[in-house]
N, C-alpha and C positions, 0 to 999 in steps of 0.2 A: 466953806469950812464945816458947815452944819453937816450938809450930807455925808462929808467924812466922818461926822463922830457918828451918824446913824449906821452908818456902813459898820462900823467899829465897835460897835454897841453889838451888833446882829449877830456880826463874828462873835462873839463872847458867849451870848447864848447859843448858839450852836454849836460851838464846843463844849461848854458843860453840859449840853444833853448829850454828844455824842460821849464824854468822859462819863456820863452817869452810865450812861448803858453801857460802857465796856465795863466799869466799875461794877453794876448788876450783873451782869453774865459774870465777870469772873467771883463773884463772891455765891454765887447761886451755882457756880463750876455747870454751867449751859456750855460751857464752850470746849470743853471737856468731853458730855455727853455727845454734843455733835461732832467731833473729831473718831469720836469711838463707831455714831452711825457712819459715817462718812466709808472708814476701813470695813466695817460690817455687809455693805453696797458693791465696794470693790472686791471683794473676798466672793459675792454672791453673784458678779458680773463674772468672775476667773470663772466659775464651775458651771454656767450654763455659755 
């Protein structure tokens, strides 16, 4: 039973880092800026 609650525990922090950083990109709009380079790439791959 221990090891379950470690296992359970782990999970928990690994999701609130993973919720912080999507949290920090979308409030810092990073994911925005990289959706913008992303089309800017493909736009630059069409003409050569």
């Amino acid at each position: 039973m221990e090891g379950l609650g470690a296992i359970f525990v782990i999970a928990i922090i690994i999701g609130v880092v993973f919720l912080m950083r999507w949290l920090g990109a979308w409030m810092l709009r990073i994911d925005e800026v990289i959706n913008i380079q992303s089309e800017i790439l493909k736009e630059l791959k069409k003409r050569n």
